[in-house]
N, C-alpha and C positions, 0 to 999 in steps of 0.2 A: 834289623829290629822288626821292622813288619812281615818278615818271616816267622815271628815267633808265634802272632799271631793266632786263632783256633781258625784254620781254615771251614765257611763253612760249609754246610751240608750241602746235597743235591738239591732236596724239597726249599731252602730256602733264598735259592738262587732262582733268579725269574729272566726269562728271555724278553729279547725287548718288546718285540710283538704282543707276549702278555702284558708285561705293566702297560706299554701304548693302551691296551683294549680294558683294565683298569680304572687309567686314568678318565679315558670316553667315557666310560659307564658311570662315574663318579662326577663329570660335568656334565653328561645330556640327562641325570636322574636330578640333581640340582641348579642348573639351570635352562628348564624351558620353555618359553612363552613369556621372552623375558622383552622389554620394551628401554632401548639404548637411545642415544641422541650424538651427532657428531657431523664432519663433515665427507665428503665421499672424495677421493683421492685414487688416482690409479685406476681410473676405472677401466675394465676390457670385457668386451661383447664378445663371445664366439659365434662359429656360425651355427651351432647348434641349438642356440637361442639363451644361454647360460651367460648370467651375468657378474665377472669377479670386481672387486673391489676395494679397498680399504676406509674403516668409518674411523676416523680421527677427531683429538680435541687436541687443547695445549699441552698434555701432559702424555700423553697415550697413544695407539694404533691399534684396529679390530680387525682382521681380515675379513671377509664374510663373502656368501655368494649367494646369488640370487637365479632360480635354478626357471628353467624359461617357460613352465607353465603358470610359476605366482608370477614370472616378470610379463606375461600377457596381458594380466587382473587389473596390473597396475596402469590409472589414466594420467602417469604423467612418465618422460624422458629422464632416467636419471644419468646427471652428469657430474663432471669433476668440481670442484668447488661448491658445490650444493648442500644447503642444512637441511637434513632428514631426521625423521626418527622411523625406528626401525623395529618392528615388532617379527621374532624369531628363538632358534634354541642353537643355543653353543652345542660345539660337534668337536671331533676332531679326527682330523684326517690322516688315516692309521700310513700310512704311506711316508709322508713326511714329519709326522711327530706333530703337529703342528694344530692347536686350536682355530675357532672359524666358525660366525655367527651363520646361521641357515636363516636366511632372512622369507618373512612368509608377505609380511605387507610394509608397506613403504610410503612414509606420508613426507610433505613439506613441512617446516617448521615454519612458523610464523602466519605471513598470507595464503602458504599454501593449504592451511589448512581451513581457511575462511573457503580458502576456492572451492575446495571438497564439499565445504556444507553447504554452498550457493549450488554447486550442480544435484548435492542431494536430494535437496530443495526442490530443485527444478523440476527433475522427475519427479517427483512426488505427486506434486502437483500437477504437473502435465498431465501425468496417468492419469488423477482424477478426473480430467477435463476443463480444471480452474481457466486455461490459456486460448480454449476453444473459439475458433474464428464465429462459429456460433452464440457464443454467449456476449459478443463486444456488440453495442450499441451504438449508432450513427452521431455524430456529433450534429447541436444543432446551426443551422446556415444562418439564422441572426440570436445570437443568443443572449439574452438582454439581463441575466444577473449572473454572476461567474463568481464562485467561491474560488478563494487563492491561497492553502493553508502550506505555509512557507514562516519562515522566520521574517517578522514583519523589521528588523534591522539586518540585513542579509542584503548582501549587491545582487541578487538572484530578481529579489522583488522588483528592486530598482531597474534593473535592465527591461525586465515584462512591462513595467508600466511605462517605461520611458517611451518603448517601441508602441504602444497601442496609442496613446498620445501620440505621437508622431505621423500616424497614420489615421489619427481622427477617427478611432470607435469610438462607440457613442452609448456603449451597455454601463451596467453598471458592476465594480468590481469591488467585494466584500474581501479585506485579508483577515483570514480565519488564522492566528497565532499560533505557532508549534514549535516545540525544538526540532531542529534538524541533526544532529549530532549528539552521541552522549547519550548517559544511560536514562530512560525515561520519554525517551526520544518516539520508537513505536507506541505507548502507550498514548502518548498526547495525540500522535498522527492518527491512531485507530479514531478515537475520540470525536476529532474534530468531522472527518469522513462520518462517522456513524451521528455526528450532528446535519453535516452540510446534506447529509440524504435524508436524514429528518423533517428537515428544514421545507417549506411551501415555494419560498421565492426561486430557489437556485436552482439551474437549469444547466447548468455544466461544473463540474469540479475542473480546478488544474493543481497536481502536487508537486513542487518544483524547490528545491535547491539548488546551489554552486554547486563545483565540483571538489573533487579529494580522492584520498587516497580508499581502499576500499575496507577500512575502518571505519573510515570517514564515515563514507554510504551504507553502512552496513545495517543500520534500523530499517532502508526500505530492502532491504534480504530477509526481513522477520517473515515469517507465516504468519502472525495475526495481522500483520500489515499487507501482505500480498490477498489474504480472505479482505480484508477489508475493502477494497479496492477491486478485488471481482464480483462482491456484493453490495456496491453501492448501487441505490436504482437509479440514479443519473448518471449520465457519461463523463468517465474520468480520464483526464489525457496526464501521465506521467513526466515530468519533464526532470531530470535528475541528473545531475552532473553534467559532464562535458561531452561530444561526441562519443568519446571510445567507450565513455563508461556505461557500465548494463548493468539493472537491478531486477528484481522479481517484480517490482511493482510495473517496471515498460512492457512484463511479459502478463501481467492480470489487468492492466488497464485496457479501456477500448481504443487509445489512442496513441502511441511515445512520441515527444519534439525532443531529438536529440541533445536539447539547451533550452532554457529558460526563456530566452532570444527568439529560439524556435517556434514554441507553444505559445508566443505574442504572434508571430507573424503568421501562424495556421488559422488561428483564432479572426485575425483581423482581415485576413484575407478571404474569410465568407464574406464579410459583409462590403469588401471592395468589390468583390465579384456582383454581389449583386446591385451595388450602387453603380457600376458601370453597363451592368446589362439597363436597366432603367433610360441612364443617357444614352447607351445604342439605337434606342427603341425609339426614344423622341428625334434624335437625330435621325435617322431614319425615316421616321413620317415627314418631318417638313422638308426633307430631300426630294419625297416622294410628292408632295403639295407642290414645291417651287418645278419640278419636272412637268408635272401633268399641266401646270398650267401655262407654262411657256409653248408646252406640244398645242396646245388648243390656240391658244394666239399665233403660232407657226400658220395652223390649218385656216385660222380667217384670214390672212393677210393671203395664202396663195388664194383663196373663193375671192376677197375683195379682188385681185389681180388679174381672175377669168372672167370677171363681171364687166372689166374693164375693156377685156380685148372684145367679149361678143359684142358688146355696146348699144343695138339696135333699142328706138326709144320706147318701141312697146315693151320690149321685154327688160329694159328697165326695172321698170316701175313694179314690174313683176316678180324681178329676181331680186331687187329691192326689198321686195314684202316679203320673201323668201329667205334672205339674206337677216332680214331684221326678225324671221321668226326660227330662223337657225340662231340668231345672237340671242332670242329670248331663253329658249331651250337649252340653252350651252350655259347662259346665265344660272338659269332655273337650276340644270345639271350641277354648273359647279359650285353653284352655292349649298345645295342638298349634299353634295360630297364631302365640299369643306366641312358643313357645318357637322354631320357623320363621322368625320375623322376627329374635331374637336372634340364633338362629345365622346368618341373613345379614347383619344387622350386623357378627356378628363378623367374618366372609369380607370382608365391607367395609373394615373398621377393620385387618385384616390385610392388604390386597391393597394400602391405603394406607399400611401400616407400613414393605412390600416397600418402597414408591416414596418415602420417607421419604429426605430429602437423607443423615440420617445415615449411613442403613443403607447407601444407594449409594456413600456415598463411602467407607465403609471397606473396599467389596468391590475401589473401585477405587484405595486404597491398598496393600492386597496384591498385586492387581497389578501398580503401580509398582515395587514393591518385588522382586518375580519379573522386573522389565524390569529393575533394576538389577544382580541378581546376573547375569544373563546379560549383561547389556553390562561388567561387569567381567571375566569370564571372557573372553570374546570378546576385549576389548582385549590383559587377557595374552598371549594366543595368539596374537594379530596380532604384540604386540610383539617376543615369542620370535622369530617368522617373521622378522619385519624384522632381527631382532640376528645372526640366523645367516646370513641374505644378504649384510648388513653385513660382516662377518669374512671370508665367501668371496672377495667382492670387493676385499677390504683384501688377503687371500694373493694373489690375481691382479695386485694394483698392483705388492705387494710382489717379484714373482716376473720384472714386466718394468719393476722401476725398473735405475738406472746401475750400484747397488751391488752388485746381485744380480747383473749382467752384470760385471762387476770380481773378483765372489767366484766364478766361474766359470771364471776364468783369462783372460779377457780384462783389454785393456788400451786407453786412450784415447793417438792421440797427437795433440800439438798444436802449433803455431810456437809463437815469442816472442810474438806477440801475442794467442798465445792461441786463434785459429782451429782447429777442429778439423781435422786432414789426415787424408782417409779413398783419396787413390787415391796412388802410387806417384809419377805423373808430378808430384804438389804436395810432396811429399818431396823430390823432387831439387831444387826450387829454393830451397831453406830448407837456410841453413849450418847451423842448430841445429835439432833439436826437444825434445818431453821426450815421457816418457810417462808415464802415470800408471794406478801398480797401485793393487790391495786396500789396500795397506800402503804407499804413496808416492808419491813421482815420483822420473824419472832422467833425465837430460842425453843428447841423441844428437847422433852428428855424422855426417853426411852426406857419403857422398863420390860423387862422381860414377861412371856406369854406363857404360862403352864396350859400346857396342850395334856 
């Protein structure tokens, strides 16, 4: 039966090599620069630097090959079981029959592709100079008001505070309220930094959350958050997450404490540092008093001792006067030293009194306090300003609304439908109009114009 067949022609029999170079032309003109998703399976490295593979879902398999100058480009390892997406053009490889994605870029699916725009980021920034060891400011050694904008129900808060408590600082700490997660989260944190640098009293920033995953952290990866923070003009120390975790803001602040934990114990250990050098210094001195003066009682008891042995009765009485005018001088001496070293103790103990958290923060509580009377004054004044602009403006509306043109003696006229007639020749083709004064409307009739 299929002999009967019409055998056909020469022209319309195709060799396979043709249809194979067909079928190519038909998927690399229709699909290229096409962007898949899947997971990677089978993978083989040559040593050529060519990289083959298979991209799979549940229902499917891609071949693809990733050829070794885009696989250089790429900053990350691709391996077996890994979600990708995969931007490239369908091919097919005349050799085997066989279709096969030419993959040009290769991202992570999920976190990896938060990763990509934290290093994006980075560089960006770094080029500009945001991260420059030049632009970070020294933190200060007693810092007596400390802005803390953190989520003030947050165990982040509680551990900072529990630790400077513990250790007996003695500053004052403001918690400045922010989301730390969640959408809206940089916008409050810009905010609050562009207050706390505003701000007269505050003399150190610390921005600090828990830890998570890097979703979690991912408002301090924003740009307006990492600007914010290498533009604050007080010193801002970063304290965000757990050790391993890194955000843009540990790389724009002047300071990172790998934990919350951290930036308590940096913080509080200036001012231990310098409460212990203080007691080094005192200790010190009356080491130095109780020495010198045992040395000098050592030295009269050997003089009494040789006094003893020469003994003759004129010289006595001589070495006697000699004796009692050594003990006046040594007197005279050690009282003028003692009383020398006192008084620079006291210079001490006062100079330290000056630098006393107490003392500092109430000087710079009057001042907050003189920032506040003037920025309430000021706002008055603003406000007045605005309220009498407000009114001029409100006369000027009022002067070119409909009513005010109506109380001036004009008048509106209009068809039946309501259209406003403003020339003459639209009057003559309307059998009615009305017009409408201050005080009504009136009925008009139209009658025709021999020109």
């Amino acid at each position: 039966m299929l002999n009967n067949l019409l055998p056909p022609t020469a022209d319309q029999v195709l060799k396979v090599t043709a249809l194979t170079r067909l079928i190519k032309g038909q998927l690399e003109e229709n699909f290229s620069r096409v962007w898949v998703q899947g997971e990677i399976s089978n993978l083989r490295k040559q040593s050529s630097g060519h990289i083959y593979f298979s991209l799979k879902d549940a229902g499917s398999q891609l071949p693809c090959a990733l050829f070794a100058r885009d696989a250089a480009r790429q900053d990350f390892e691709l391996k077996d079981g890994m979600e990708v997406q995969l931007l490239g053009d369908i091919s097919v490889f005349e050799p085997h029959g066989r279709y096969q994605l030419i993959a040009k870029v290769a991202i992570q699916s999920g976190q990896g592709r938060l990763q990509m725009e934290f290093e994006r980021l980075k560089r960006k920034l770094a080029a500009e100079g945001l991260f420059d060891a030049e632009r970070k400011q020294a933190l200060p050694a007693l810092p007596r008001k400390i802005a803390v904008i953190t989520s003030p129900t947050g165990a982040a808060v509680r551990d900072f505070l529990r630790i400077l408590r513990r250790r007996e600082f003695a500053g004052e700490i403001v918690i400045l309220p922010s989301k730390v997660q969640g959408q809206g989260t940089a916008q409050e944190v810009t905010n609050m930094l562009e207050y706390a640098g505003a701000s007269q009293g505050f003399d150190l920033v610390v921005l600090t959350r828990g830890g998570g995953s890097i979703e979690d952290l991912w408002a301090f990866n924003k740009e307006q958050v990492a600007r914010a923070v290498a533009d604050c003009p007080i010193p801002v120390i970063s304290a965000i997450g757990h050790e391993i975790d890194t955000v843009l803001t540990d790389y724009a602040a002047d300071q990172r404490a790998e934990t919350p934990s951290g930036a308590a114990e940096l913080i509080s250990s200036l001012y231990i540092e310098a409460r212990a050098r203080y007691e080094d210094a005192r200790s010190d001195l009356n080491t130095w008093v109780d020495h010198y003066i045992s040395e000098k009682k050592t030295q009269l008891r050997e003089l009494d001792a040789q006094m003893r042995i020469i003994a003759p009765d004129r010289k006595v009485q001589h070495f006697g006067m000699q004796l009692d005018d050594l003990e006046n001088r040594l007197s005279r001496n050690l009282s003028r030293r003692i009383t020398n070293e006192q008084q620079a103790l006291a210079r001490y103990a006062q100079r330290i009194a000056e630098q006393h958290p107490k003392t500092r923060l109430g000087i710079a509580d009057q001042h907050l306090t003189n920032s506040a009377r003037r920025l309430k004054r000021a706002t008055a004044q603003a406000t007045a300003q605005k309220k009498e602009k407000l009114e001029a403006l409100q006369h000027r509306l009022d002067n070119g609304s409909l009513q005010a043109s109506l109380q001036r003696g004009y008048a509106v006229v209009q068809n039946s439908k309501g259209k406003i007639i403003d020339r003459a020749a639209l009057a003559e083709k309307e059998p009615t109009l009305k017009a409408r004064f201050i005080d009504g409307e009136i009925q008009l009739r139209t009658e025709p114009h021999n020109k």
